[in-house]
Structures are given as structure tokens and as C-alpha cells.
C-alpha positions as CSV (number, residue, x, y, z in Angstrom):
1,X,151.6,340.1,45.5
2,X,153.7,341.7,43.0
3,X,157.1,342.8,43.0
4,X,156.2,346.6,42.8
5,X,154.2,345.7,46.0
6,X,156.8,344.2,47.9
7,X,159.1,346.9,47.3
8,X,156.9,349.5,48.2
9,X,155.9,347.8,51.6
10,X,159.8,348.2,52.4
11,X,160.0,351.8,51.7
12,X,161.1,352.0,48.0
13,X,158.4,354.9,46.5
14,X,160.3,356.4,43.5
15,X,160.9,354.7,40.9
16,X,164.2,355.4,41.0
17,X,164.7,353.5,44.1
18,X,162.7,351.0,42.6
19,X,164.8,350.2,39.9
20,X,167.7,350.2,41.8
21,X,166.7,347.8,44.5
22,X,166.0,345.4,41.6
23,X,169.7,345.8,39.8
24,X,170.8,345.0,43.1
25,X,169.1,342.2,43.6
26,X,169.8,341.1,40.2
27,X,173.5,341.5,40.6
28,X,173.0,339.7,44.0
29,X,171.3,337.0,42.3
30,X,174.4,336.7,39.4
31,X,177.1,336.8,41.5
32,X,175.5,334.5,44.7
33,X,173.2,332.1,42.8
34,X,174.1,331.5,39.0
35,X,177.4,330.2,40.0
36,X,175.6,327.3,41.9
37,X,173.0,326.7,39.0
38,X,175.6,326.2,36.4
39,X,178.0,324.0,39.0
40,X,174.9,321.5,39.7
41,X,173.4,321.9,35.9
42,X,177.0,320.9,34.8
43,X,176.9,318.0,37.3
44,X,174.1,316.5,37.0
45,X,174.2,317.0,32.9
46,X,178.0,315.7,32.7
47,X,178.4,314.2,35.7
48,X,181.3,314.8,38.3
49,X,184.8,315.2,37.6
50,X,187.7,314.9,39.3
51,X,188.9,318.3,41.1
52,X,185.4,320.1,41.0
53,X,183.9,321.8,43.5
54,X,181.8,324.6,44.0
55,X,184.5,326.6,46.2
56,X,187.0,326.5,43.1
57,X,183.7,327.7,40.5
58,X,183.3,330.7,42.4
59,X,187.4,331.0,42.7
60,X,187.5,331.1,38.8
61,X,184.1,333.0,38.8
62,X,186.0,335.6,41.2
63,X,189.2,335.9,39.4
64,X,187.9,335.8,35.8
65,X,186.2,339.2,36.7
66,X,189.3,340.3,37.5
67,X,190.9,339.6,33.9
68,X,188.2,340.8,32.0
69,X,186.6,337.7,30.9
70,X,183.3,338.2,29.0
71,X,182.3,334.7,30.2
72,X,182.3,335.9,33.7
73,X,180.9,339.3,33.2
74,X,177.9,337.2,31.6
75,X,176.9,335.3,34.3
76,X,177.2,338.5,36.7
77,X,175.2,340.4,34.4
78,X,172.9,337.6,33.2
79,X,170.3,338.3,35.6
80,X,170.3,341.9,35.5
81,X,170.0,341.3,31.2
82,X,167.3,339.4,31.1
83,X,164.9,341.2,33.8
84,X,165.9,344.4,30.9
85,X,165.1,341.9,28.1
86,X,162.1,341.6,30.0
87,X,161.4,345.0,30.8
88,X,162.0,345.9,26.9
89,X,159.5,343.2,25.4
90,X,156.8,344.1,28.0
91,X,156.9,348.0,26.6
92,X,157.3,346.7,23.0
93,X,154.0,344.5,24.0
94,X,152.3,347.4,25.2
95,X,153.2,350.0,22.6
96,X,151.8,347.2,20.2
97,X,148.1,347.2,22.1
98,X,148.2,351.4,21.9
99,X,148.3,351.0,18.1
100,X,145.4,348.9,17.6
């Protein structure tokens, strides 16, 4: 079942709608789930350290987007980036086919 599928079954028609539940959950998935991939990717690729925790990641996560910093605008807008990176290379894929 696709994505386009899914979406459709719960009431998103438009496209429009479409793309926007999929920002959403992009955003959902930067701001709920990259900060606990790069806490246990850092942990288990340097170890623990003393004063770490997820609680104070998602503190500095939190507060960094207050100040502006590009680090934590990046892994908000990771997701979101990459599913247009995605979206960008699939058209550039396809207008390749129509040429030959």
C-alpha cells in the first residue's frame, strides 16, 4: 500500500491536502524522532558521557530553535528536505524517461 493510498483512505483528496499532511508529518518526524536517532547514534558510536540524557537533547534541541541555530533548524527540517530531495530526483528521473 502506498503512501498516496493511505492518505487518501483518511480523507486527504487534493493534492494540496496531500502535501500538507506529509510536511506535517515530516516536521512531526524532525522534531519527535531525529532527536532520539542522533542521542542513541551518538551513544552507541561514542559511547556515554557523563551528564547526557535524552531530556537535556531535546532541551538544547528546544532552545537552540529559539536562537536561531542552523544546527537545530536542520534536524527540524531534515526530514521534510530530504522527502523534497526526494520528490525533486524522482521528477528529474521521470523528465529523463520522456526524452528518450
Amino acid at each position: 500500500m502506498t503512501t498516496g493510498t493511505i492518505l487518501k483512505r483518511l480523507g486527504f483528496t487534493s493534492s494540496w491536502s496531500v502535501e500538507l499532511a506529509l510536511a506535517a508529518l515530516a516536521l512531526l518526524m524532525g522534531i519527535g524522532l531525529m532527536p532520539i536517532l542522533i542521542f542513541y547514534a551518538g551513544t552507541a558510536a561514542l559511547g556515554r558521557y557523563e551528564g547526557a540524557s535524552l531530556g537535556h537533547l531535546y532541551n538544547s534541541q528546544f532552545a537552540g530553535l529559539g536562537q536561531a541555530s542552523i544546527a537545530a533548524w536542520t534536524v527540524l527540517l531534515g526530514p521534510y528536505g530530504l522527502y523534497l530531495l526526494f520528490k525533486a530526483l524522482r521528477a528529474w528521473w521521470r523528465a529523463g524517461a520522456r526524452l528518450t
